[in-house]
N, C-alpha and C positions, 0 to 999 in steps of 0.2 A: 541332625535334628535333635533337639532337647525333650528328652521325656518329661511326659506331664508326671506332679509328684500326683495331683488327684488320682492317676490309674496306678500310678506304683503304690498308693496306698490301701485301693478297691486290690488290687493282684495281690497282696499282703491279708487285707482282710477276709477274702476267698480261701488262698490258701490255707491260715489258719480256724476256717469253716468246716475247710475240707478235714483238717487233722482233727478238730473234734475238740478245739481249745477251749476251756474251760469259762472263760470272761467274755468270751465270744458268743457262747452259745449263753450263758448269762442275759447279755445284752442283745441278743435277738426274744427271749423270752420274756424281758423287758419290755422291749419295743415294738413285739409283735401282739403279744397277749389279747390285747382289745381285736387286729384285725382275723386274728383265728377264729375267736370264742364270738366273732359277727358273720363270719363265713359260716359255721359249725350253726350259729344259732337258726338259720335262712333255714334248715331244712329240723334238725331237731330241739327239742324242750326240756328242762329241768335237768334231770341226774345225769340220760343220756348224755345231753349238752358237756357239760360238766367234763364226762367219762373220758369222749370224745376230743376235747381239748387238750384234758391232759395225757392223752396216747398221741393226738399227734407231738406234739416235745418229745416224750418220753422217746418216741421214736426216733427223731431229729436228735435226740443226745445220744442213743444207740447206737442208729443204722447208721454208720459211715458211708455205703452205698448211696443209701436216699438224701445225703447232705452232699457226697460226689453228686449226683443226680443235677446239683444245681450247679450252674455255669454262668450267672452273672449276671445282669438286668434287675427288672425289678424283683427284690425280694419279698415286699409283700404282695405281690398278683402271685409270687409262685407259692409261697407259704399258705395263700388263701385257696388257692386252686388243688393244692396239698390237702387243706381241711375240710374243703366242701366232698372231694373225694373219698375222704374218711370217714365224713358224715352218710355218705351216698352208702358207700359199704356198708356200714354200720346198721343203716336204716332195712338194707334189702335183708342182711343177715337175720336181724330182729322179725321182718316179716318171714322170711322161710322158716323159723324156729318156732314159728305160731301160728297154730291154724287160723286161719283167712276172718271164720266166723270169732272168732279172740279179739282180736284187731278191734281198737277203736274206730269209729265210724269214719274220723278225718284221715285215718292212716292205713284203710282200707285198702284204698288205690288213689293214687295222686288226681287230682280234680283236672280235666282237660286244659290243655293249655295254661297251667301251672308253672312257675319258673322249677319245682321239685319235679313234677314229670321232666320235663326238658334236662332237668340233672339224670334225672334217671334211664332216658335215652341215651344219652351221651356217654354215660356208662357200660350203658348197654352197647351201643356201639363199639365202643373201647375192648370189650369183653369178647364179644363175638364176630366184629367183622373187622379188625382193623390189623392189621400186622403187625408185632412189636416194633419193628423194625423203621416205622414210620410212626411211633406213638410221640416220638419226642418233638415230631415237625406239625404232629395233629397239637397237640397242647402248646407250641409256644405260638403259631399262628392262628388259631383258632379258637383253644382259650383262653391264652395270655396276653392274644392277640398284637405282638410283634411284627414290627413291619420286616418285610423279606430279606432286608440285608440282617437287623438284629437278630433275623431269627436264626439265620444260615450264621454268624455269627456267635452266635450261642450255642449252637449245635457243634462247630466246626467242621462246616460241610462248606461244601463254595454256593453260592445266589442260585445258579442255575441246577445243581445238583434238589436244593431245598423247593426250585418251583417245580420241577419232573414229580417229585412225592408229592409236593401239594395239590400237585393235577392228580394225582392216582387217588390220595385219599381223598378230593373232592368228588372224585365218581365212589368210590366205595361207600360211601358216606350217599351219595343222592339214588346210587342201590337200594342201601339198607332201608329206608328211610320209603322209596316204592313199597320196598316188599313189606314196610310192615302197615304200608297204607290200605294194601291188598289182604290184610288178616283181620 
């Protein structure tokens, strides 16, 4: 069977993602710039914003981990998903560093059924109930939203291995999600 040269050039362009090459990581900051600094913008404003965007790069040219971390698919759902993450941090950080009465009036506490609450849970979630061990199969199917084989494909796990977690983290998740209906 003849290899397709489009994947021999995605396995080329990955791997030198992964090694931290120079023209590479250029052309993602290039390319991505507008959909970072529009994830980043959904939940923060002005300098924040700003701050924000440029830590996630800064990061992504660093962290060799967090650029291992990606495996293939789409690169902007995961770059964005990456940002709104950093923005979610950022945001909680900013509020535990200031008393409650400091806080502007809109950044008090996220307004009910907000799309910033909703990030904020799911943070939440991620933090306190979820197992690392299953954080890669909760974010490509849930919020990168992959369908089961891309997602067990990206992970490197097999189809049925990736629905056993997806079953586990769907109850953990419809737990947390009780208890904190009951608070």
């Amino acid at each position: 069977m003849a290899r397709d040269p489009a994947q021999d050039d995605e396995a080329r362009w990955l791997d030198r993602f992964h090694a931290g090459a120079r023209d590479v990581l250029e052309g993602c900051y290039r390319d991505h710039f507008r959909t970072v600094d529009q994830a980043v913008g959904q939940i923060l404003r002005g300098a924040d914003r700003e701050t924000v965007v440029q830590e996630v790069f800064l990061q992504l040219v660093s962290d060799g981990d967090l650029r291992r971390g990606y495996a293939g698919g789409s690169f902007a759902g995961w770059i964005a998903t990456l940002a709104r993450s950093r923005a979610v941090d950022f945001w909680r950080r900013y509020r535990r560093e200031r008393p409650l009465d400091e806080l502007p009036a809109e950044q008090a506490a996220p307004e009910p059924g907000s799309r910033l609450e909703a990030r904020v849970m799911v943070s939440r979630f991620v933090e306190e109930a979820l197992p690392a061990k299953w954080a890669g199969v909760f974010e490509a199917r849930f919020l990168a939203g992959l369908d089961q084989r891309a997602a067990a494909r990206r992970l490197g796990i097999s189809r049925t291995t990736l629905a056993y977690q997806e079953l586990q983290v769907r109850r953990r998740l419809k737990r947390y999600l009780l208890r904190r209906e009951g608070t």
